[in-house]
DRENDO-1510 file (C-alpha; in Angstrom, 1 decimal, always signed):
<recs>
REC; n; res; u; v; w
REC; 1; UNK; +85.1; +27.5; +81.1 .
REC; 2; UNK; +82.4; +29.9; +82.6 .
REC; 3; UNK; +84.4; +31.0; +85.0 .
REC; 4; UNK; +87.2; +31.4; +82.5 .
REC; 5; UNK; +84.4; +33.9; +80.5 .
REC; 6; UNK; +83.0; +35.4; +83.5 .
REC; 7; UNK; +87.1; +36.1; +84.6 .
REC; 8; UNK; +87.8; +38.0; +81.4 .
REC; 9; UNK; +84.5; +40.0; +81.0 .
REC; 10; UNK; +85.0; +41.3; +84.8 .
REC; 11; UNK; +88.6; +42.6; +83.7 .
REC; 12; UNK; +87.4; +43.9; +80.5 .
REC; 13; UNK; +84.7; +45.6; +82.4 .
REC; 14; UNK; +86.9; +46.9; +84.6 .
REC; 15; UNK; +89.3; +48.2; +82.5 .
REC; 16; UNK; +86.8; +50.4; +80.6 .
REC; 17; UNK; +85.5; +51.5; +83.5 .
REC; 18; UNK; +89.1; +52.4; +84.4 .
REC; 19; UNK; +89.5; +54.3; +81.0 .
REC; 20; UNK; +86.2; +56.6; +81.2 .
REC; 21; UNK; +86.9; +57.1; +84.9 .
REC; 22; UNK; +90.3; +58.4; +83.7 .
REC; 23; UNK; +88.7; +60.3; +80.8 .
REC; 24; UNK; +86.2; +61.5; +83.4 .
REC; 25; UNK; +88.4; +63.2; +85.4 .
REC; 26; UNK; +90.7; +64.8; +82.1 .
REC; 27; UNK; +87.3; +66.6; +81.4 .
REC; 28; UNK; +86.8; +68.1; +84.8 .
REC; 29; UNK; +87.6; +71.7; +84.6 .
REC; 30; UNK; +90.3; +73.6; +86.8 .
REC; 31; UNK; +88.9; +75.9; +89.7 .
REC; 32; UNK; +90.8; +79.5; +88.8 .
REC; 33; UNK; +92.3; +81.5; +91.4 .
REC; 34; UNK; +93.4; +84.9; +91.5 .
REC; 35; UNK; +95.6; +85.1; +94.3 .
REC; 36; UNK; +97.1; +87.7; +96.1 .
REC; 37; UNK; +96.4; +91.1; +94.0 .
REC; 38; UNK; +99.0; +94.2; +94.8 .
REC; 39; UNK; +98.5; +97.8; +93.5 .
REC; 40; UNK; +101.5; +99.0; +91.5 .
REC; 41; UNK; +103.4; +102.0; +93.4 .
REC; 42; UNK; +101.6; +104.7; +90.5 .
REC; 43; UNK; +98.2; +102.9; +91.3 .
REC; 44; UNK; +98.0; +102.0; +87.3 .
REC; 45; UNK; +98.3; +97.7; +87.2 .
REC; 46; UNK; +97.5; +95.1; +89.6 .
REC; 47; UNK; +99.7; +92.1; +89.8 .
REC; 48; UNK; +98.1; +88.7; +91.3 .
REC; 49; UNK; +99.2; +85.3; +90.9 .
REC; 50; UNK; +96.2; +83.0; +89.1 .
REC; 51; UNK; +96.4; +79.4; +87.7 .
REC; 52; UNK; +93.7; +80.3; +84.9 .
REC; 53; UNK; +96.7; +79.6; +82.3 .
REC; 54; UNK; +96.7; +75.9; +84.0 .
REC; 55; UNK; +99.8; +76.4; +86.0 .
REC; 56; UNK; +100.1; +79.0; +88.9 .
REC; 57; UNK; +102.1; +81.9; +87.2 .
REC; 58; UNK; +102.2; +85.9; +88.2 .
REC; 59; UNK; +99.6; +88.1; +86.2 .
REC; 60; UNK; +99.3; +91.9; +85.9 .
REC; 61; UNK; +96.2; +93.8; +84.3 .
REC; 62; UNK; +95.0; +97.6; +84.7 .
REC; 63; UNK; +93.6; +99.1; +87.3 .
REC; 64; UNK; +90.5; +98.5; +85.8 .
REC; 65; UNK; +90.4; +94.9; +84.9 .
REC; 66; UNK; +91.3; +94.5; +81.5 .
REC; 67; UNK; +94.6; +93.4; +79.3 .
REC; 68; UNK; +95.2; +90.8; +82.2 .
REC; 69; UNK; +98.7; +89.2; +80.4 .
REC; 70; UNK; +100.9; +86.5; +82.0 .
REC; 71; UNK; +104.4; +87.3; +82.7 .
REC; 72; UNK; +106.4; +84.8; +80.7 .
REC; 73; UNK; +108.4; +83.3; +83.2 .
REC; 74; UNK; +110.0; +79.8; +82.7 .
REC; 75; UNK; +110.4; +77.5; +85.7 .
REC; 76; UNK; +113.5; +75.2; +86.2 .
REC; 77; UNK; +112.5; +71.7; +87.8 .
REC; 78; UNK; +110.0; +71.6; +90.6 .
REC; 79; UNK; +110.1; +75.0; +90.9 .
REC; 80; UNK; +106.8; +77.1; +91.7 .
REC; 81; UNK; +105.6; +80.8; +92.2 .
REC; 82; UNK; +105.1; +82.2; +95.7 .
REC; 83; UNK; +103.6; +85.9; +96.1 .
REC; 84; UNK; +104.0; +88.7; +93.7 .
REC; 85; UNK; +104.4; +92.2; +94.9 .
REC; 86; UNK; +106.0; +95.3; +93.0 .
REC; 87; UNK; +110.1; +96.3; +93.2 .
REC; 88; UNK; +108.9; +99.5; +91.1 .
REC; 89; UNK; +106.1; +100.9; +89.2 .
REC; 90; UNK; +108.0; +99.4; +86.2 .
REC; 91; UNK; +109.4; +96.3; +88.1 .
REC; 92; UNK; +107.8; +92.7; +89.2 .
REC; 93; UNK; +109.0; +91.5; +92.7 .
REC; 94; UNK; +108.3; +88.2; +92.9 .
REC; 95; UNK; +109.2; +84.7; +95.0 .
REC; 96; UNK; +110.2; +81.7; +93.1 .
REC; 97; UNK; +110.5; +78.2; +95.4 .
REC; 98; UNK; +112.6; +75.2; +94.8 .
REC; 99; UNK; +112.0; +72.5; +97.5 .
REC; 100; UNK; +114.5; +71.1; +99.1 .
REC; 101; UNK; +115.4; +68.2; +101.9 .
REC; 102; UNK; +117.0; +69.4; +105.0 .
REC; 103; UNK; +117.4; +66.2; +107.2 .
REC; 104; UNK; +115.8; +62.9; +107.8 .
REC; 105; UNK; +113.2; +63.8; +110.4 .
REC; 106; UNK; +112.1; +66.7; +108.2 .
REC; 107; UNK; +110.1; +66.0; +104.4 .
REC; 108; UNK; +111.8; +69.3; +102.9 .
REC; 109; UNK; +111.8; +73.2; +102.7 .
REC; 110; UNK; +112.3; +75.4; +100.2 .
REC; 111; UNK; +115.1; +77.6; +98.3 .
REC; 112; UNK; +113.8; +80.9; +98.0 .
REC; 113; UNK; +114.5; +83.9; +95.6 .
REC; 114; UNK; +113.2; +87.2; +95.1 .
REC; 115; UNK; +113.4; +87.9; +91.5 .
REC; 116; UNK; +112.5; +91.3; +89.7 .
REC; 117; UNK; +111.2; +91.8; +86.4 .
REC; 118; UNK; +110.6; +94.3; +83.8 .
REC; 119; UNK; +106.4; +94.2; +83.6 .
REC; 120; UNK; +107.5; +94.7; +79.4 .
REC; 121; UNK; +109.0; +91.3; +80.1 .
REC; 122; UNK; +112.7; +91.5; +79.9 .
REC; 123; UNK; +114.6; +88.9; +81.2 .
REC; 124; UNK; +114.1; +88.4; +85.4 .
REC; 125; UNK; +116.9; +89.5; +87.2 .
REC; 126; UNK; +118.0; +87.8; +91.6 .
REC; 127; UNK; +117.4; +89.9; +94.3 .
REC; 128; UNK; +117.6; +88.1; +96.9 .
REC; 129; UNK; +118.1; +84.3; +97.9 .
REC; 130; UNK; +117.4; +82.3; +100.8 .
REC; 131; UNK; +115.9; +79.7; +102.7 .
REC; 132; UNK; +112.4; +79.8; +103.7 .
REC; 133; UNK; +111.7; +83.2; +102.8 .
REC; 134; UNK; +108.9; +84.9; +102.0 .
REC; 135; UNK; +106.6; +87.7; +100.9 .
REC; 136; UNK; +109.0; +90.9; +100.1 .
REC; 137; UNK; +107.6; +94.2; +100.5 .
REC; 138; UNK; +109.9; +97.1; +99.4 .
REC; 139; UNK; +110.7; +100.8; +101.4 .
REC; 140; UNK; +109.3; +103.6; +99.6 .
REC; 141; UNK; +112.7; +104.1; +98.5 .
REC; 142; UNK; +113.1; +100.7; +96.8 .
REC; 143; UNK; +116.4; +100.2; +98.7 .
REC; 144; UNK; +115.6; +97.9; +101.2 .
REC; 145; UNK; +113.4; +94.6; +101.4 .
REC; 146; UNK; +111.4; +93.3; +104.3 .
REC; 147; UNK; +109.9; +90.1; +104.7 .
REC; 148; UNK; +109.1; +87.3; +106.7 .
REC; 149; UNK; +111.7; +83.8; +107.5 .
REC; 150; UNK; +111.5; +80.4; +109.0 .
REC; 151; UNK; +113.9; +79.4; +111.7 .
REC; 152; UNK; +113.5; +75.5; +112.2 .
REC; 153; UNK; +113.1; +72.4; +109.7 .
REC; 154; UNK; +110.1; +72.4; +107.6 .
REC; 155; UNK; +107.9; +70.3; +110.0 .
REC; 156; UNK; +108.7; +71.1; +113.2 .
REC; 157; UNK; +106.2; +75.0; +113.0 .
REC; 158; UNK; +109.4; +76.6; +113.3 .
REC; 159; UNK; +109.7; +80.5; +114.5 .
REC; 160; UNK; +108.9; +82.7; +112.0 .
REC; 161; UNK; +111.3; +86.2; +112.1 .
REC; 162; UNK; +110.9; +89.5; +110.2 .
REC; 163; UNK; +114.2; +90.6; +108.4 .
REC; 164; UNK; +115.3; +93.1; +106.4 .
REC; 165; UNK; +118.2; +93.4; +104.0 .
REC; 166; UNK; +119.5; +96.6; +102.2 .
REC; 167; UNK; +120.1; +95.8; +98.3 .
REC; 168; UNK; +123.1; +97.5; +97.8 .
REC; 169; UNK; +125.1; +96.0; +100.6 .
REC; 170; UNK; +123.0; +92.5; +101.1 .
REC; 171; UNK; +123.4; +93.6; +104.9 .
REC; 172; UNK; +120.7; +91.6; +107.1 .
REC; 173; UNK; +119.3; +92.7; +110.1 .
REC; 174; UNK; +116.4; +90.4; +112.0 .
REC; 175; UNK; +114.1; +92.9; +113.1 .
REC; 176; UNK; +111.6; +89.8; +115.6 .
REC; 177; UNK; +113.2; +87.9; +118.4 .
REC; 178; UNK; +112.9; +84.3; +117.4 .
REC; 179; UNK; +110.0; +84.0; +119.7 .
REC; 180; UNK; +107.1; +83.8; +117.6 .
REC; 181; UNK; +105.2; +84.5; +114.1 .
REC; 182; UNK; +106.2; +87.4; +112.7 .
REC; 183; UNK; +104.3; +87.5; +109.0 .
REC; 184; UNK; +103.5; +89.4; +105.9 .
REC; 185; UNK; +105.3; +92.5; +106.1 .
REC; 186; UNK; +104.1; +95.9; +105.1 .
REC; 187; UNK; +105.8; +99.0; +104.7 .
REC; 188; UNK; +104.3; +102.0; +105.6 .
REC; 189; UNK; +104.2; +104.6; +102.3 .
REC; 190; UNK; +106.4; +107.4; +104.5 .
REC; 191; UNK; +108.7; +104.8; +105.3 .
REC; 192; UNK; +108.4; +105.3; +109.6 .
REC; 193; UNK; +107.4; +101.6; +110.4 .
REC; 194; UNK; +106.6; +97.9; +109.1 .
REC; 195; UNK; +103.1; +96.3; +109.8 .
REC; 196; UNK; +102.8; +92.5; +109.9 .
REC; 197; UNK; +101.0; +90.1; +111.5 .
REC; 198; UNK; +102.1; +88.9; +114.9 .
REC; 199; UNK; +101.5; +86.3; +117.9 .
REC; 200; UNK; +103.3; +84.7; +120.3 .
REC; 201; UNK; +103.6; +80.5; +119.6 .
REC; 202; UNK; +100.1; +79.2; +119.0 .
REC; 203; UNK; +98.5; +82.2; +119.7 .
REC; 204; UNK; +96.0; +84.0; +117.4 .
REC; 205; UNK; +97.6; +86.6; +115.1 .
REC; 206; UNK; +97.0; +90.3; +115.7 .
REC; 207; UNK; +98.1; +93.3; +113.2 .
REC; 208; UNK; +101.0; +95.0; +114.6 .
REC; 209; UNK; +103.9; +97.7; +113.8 .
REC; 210; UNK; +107.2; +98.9; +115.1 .
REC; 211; UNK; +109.9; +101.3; +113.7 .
REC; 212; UNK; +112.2; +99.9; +110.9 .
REC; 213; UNK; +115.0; +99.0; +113.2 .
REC; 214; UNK; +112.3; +97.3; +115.3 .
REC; 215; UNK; +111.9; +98.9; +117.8 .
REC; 216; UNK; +108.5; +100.6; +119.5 .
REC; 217; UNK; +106.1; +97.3; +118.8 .
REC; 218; UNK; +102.3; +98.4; +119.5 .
REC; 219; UNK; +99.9; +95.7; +119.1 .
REC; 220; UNK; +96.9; +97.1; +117.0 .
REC; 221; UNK; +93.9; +94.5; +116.8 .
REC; 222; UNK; +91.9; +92.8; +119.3 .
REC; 223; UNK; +89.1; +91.5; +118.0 .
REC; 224; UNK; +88.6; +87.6; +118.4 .
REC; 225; UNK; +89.7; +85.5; +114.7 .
REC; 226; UNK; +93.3; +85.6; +112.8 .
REC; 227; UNK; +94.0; +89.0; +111.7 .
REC; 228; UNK; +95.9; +88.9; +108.8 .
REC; 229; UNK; +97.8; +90.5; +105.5 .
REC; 230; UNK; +98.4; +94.3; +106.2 .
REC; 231; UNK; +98.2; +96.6; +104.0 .
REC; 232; UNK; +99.0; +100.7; +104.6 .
REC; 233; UNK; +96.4; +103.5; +103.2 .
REC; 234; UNK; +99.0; +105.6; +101.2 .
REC; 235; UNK; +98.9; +108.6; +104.1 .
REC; 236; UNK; +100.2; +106.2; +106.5 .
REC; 237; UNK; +97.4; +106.7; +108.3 .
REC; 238; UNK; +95.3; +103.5; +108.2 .
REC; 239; UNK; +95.8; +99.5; +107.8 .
REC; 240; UNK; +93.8; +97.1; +105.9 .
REC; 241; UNK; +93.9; +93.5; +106.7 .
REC; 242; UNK; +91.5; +90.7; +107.4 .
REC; 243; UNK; +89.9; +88.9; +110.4 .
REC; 244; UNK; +89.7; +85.0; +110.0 .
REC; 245; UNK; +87.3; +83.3; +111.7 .
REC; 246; UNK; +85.6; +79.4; +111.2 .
REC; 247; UNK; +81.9; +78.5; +111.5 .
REC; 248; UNK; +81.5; +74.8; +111.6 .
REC; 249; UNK; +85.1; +74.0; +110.9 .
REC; 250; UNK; +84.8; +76.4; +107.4 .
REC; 251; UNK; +87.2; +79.4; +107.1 .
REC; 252; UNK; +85.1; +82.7; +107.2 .
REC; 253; UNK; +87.1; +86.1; +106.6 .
REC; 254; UNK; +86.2; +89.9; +106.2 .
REC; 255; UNK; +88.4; +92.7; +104.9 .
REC; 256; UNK; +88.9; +95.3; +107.8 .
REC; 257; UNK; +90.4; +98.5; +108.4 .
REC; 258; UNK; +92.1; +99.9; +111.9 .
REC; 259; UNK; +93.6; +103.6; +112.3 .
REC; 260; UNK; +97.6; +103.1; +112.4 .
REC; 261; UNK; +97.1; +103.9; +116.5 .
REC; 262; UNK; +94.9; +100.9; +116.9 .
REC; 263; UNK; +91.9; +102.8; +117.3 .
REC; 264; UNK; +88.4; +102.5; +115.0 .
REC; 265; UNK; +88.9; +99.0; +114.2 .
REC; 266; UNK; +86.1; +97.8; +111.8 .
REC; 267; UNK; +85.0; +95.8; +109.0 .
REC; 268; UNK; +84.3; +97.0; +105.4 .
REC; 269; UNK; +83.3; +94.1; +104.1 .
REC; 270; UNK; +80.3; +92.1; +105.0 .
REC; 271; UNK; +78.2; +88.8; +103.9 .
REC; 272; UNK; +75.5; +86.5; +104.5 .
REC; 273; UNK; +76.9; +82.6; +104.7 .
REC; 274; UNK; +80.8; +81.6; +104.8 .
REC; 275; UNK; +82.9; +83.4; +102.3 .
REC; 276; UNK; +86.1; +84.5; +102.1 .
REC; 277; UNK; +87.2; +87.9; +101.6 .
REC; 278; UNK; +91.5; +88.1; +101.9 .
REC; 279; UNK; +94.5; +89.8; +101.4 .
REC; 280; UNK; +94.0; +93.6; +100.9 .
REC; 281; UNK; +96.2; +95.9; +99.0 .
REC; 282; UNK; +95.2; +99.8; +99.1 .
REC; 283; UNK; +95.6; +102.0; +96.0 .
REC; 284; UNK; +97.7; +104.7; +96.2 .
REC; 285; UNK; +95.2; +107.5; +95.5 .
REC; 286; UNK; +93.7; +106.0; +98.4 .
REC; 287; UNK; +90.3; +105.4; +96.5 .
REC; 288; UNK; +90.2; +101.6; +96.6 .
REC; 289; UNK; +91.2; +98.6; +98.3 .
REC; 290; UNK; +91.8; +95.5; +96.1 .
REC; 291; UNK; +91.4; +91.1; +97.5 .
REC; 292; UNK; +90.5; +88.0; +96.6 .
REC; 293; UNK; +87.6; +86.9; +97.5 .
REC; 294; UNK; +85.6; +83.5; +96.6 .
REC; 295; UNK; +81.9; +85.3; +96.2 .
REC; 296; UNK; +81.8; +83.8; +92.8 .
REC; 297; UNK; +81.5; +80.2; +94.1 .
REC; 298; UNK; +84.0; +78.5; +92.3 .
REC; 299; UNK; +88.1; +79.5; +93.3 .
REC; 300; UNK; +88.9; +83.7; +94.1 .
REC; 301; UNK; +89.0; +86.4; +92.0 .
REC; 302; UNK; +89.8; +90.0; +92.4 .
REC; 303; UNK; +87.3; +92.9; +93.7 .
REC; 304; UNK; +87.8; +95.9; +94.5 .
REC; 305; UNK; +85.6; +98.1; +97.3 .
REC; 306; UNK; +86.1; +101.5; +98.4 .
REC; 307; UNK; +87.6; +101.9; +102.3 .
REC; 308; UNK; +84.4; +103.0; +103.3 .
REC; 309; UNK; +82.8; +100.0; +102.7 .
REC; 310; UNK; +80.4; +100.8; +99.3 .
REC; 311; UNK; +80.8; +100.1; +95.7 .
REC; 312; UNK; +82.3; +97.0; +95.3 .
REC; 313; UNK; +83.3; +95.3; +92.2 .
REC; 314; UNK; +85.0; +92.4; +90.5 .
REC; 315; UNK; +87.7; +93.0; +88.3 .
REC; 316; UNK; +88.4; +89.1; +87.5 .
REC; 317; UNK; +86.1; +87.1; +86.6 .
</recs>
């Protein structure tokens, strides 16, 4: 019979330590992120992708900070936000993914569309579709997209191209050579070349460019780290990006600038301990240079510095 008790009290204790684990864990707050911020082409919003509404959903606020307001997009099934970038200065470009499988050896990939959106929130309208596609970036013109695509299953760390396709036409033209990564496109505000990040298999990326129909590829970085997420100044004249390094298996990274001939390569943002400073985007008045950074502590949020390095500020908080 004590057995019998001592049986029943263990479960009982056990399940209410299951049920205030489980409330436990309902009370722990979300880490926010502000992801990814991009200067709209008139330099007056900033759209960025955050979870701070509990799901990850594309944001835009001011310039400045303020009337941050969620773009009321619905997801179908499994669906879920990639990047956010800028079709217009009136139009959201944005990535939505639907996972797929693609064979038994291989646990999925995704469907891929570009969508665009009115920033007063009228209904999304397709761009573009694909497989494995990711980050568009639109020519000054707004009549062509650029962005990066996976070549391979899922798993197997597939090829990654750069492509383009014109919007009227849907014509695609595969700018890399299936030999490499070829990432996050940029193109430059005169419209004369793309900048992305680039390496050959394995290899550490480095910021490069080349011509539209991609041709005349220079190599731009050489510092040691992964230099990543270009970003033009709006004369053409200079890149942003950052350098990734790790320090005791942590990921350390520093917003840097290099002129457009790969010369004066340096950092404009600095720290003491590891902390993450990421993916740039240059106002087009030239003034600032928008990222994510975790300086807070707790997830990213957006700050802005000026290119030479002073003033910086958070506009997220």
């Amino acid at each position: 019979m004590m057995q019998v008790l001592a049986g029943i009290a263990l479960s009982a204790a056990m399940t209410l330590f299951s049920s205030l684990l489980s409330q436990a864990v309902q009370l722990l707050p979300t880490i926010v992120n502000d992801n990814w911020p991009h200067f709209s082409p008139d330099g007056s919003h900033i759209a960025f992708v955050s979870n701070r509404g509990g799901q990850r959903a594309p944001y835009i606020m001011l310039s400045d900070g303020s009337a941050i307001t969620r773009v009321p997009v619905v997801l179908q099934d499994k669906q879920f936000f990639g990047s956010v970038g800028w079709l217009s200065a009136a139009k959201l470009l944005y990535t939505l993914y639907t996972p797929i499988r693609l064979g038994a050896y291989d646990n999925g990939g995704e469907i891929d569309v570009f969508m665009s959106e009115m920033t007063s929130g009228l209904k999304p309208e397709l761009v573009y579709a694909g497989i494995n596609i990711q980050r568009p970036d639109a020519s000054p013109s707004r009549e062509s997209l650029v962005f990066e695509a996976e070549h391979g299953a899922f798993q197997t760390q597939p090829n990654i191209d750069v492509e383009m396709v014109d919007l009227s036409t849907l014509t695609l033209h595969v700018l890399t050579h299936n030999d490499g990564t070829y990432i996050q496109t940029a193109w430059s505000p005169d419209g004369v070349k793309i900048a992305y990040a680039c390496a050959p298999r394995k290899q550490p990326l480095q910021i490069c460019t080349m011509k539209t129909d991609g041709t005349d590829v220079k190599v731009l970085t050489s510092d040691s780290g992964s230099h990543q997420w270009p970003a033009w100044s709006p004369d053409s004249k200079r890149i942003a990006y950052f350098n990734e390094t790790k320090i005791d298996g942590r990921i350390d990274s520093t917003i840097c600038v290099v002129d457009s001939d790969g010369g004066n390569e340096h950092a404009i943002t600095s720290h003491t301990g590891i902390i993450r400073d990421e993916t740039p985007s240059w106002a087009p008045d030239g003034a600032s240079i928008v990222f994510q950074t975790d300086r807070t502590g707790s997830g990213f949020r957006i700050a802005v510095i000026h290119p030479d390095g002073s003033g910086l500020q958070f506009l997220t908080k």
